[in-house]
N, C-alpha and C positions, 0 to 999 in steps of 0.2 A: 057698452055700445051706446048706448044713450048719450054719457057725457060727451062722446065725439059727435054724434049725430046733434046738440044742440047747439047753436051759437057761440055761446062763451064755450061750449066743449072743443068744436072745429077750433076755435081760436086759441085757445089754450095748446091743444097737440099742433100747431101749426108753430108757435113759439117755442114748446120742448125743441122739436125737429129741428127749426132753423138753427137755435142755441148751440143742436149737437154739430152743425153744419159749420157755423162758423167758428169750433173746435177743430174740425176736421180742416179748415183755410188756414188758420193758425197755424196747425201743426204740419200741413204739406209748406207754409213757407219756409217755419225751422230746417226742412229737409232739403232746399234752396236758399242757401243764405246769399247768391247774388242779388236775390229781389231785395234784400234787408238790406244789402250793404249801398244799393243805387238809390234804395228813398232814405237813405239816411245823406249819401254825398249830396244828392240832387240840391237841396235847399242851401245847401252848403255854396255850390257851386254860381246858384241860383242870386246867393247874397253879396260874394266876392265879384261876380261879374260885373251884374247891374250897380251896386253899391260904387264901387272903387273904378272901374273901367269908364263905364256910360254915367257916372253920377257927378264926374269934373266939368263934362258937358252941357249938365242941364241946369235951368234956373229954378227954382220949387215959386209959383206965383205966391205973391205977399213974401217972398222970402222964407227962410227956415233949412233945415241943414235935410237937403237931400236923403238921407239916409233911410231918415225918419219918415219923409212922405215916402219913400219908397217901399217900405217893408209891406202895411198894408197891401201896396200892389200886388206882392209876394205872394202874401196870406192866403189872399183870391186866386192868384196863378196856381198853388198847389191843390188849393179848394177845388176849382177847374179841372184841373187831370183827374178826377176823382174816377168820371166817365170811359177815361182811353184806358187805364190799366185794369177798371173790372170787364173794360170789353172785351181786352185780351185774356183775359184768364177765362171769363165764361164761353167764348168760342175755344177755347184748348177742351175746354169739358167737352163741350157741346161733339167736339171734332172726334175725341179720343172715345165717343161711346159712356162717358161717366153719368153725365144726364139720362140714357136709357137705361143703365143700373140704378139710378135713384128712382127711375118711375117706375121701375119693375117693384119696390120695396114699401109697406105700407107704410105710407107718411103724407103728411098733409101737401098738397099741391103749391102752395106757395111759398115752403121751409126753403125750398133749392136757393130761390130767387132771393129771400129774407136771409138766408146764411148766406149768401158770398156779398149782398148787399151791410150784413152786420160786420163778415173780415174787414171788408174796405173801412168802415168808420175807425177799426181799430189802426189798421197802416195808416189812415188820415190822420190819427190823432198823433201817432210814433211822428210824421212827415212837421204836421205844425211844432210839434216838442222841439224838436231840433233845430227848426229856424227860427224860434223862440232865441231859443241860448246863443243861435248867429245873430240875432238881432243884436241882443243885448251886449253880446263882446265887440262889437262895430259902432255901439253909440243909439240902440233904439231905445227907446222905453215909454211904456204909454206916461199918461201927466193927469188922467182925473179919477185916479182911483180904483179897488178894487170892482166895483161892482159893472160899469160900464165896462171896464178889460173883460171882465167874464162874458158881460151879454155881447159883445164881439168875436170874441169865439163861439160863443152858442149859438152866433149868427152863421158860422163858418161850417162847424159843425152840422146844421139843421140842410144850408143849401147842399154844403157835400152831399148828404143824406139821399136828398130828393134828385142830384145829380148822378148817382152811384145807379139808383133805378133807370136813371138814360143807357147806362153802360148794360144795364144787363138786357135789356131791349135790344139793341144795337149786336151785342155779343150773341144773340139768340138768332139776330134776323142777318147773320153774314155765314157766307158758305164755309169758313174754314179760320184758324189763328194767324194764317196768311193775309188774309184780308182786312183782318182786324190790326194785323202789325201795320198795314198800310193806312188805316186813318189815324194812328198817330200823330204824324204832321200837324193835322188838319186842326189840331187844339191850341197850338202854338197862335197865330193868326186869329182865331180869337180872341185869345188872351189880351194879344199885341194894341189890337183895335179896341184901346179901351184907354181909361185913365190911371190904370197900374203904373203906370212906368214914367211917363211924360202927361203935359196937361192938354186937354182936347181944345183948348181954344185955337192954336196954330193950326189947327186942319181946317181942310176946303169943307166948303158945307157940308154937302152929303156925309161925308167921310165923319166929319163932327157929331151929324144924328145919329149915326147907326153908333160911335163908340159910347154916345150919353146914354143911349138906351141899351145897350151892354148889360147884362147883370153884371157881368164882371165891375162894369165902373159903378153902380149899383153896390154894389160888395166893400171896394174898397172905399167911395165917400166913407159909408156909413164905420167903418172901420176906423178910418179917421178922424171922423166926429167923436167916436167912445173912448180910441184911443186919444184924444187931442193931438193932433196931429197933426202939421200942416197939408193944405192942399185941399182943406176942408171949401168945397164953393160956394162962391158966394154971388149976391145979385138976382139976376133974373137967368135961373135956369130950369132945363127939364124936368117935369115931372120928377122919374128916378131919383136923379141927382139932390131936389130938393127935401124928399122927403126919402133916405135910400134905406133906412131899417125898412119899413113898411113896406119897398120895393121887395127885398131882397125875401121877405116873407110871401107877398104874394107868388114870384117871382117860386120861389119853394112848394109851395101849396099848387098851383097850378102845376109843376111839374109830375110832384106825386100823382096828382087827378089824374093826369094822360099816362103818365108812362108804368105807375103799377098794374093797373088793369093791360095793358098794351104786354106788358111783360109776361104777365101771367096768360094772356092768350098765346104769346109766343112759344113758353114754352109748354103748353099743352098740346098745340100744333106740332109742335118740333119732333115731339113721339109720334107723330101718325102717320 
């Protein structure tokens, strides 16, 4: 009793818990293999579209082969859904009564919310693997080495993280998996409004501040820069854009702040 009753002790059974939870996400996916087989096409889809359709279209500033400035934008787009698909799965729980089986069971109050936020890091990580390999059979490749490629993914990785905690918020604070299928959309449009795909200098002003200040465009400079990559900005630009590792961190950090605590009231609520 003691060991849970002290701090490292709560934390400790809070991490057992989650660990056995995001065993238990893992293996209810195995018993749905349509989720497996749609985050394996999507990137896929995601790389033939934009790449080869919309990429004869665009001009990459300073020049350089499309492909390549565009992957990063990718990266960040699939980093981004991290939100919409654990919103749908924690309103399925939420809806089907699973969340009140878990509270009725002794275990640390935060395990729920830390297992389906740890599933998600592993499907993000299957999601980037795979448009990895589309990258690279289409002409991507980073150019400065191991050590920046890693900390680019670790960049992607970290924001997923602290975005995955918006989803379970969100999944917690909606009446039903109906509701949740309906803000789907809603991620797309942000994505868009950013510098994933095209360069924000062509937009009307307004439209230009809000895509620079984007984590998403955030995400992908700084992806850019590690990866060398075109598309990398230059001159006199925003904050974000100038300095977008250190964005993309705080940018992380602030999310965690608001939204684990938020999550963790939600679902404590959610039982009452």
């Amino acid at each position: 009793m003691t060991a849970t009753t002290s701090p490292m002790g709560r934390l400790g059974w809070t991490f057992t818990d989650g660990f056995t939870l995001v065993g238990r996400e893992v293996g209810r996916l195995k018993q749905e293999p349509g989720q497996i087989v749609a985050a394996l096409i999507f990137p896929v889809i995601m790389v033939v579209l934009f790449g080869f359709v919309f990429g004869s279209a665009i001009q990459v500033p300073n020049g350089g082969n499309y492909r390549e400035y565009l992957m990063p934008g990718l990266f960040a787009m699939v980093t981004f859904s991290a939100w919409l698909g654990i919103t749908t799965r924690v309103a399925t729980d939420a809806a089907r009564g699973v969340m009140d089986r878990f509270r009725s069971m002794p275990m640390a109050r935060l395990a729920v919310p830390f297992g389906q936020t740890g599933a998600d890091m592993l499907i993000g990580l299957l999601m980037l693997s795979i448009m990895v390999i589309a990258g690279l059979v289409v002409g991507w490749q980073p150019h400065r080495g191991l050590v920046p490629t890693v900390e680019a993914f670790l960049l992607m990785i970290v924001l997923r993280y602290a975005l995955s905690w918006v989803g379970v918020f969100v999944g917690l604070s909606v009446k039903n998996e109906q509701v949740a299928d309906a803000l789907v959309p809603l991620g797309l449009p942000f994505t868009m409004l950013s510098n994933a795909f095209v360069p924000t200098g062509g937009m009307p002003g307004w439209l230009r501040f809000l895509a620079d200040w984007n984590p998403v465009s955030a995400l992908t400079a700084a992806s850019r820069e590690l990866f060398g990559n075109p598309g990398v900005p230059t001159g006199n630009t925003v904050w974000p854009l100038e300095h977008p590792t250190t964005a993309v961190l705080l940018w992380s950090l602030a999310l965690m702040l608001v939204f684990v605590p938020l999550s963790l009231r939600a679902y404590t609520r959610r039982g009452r």
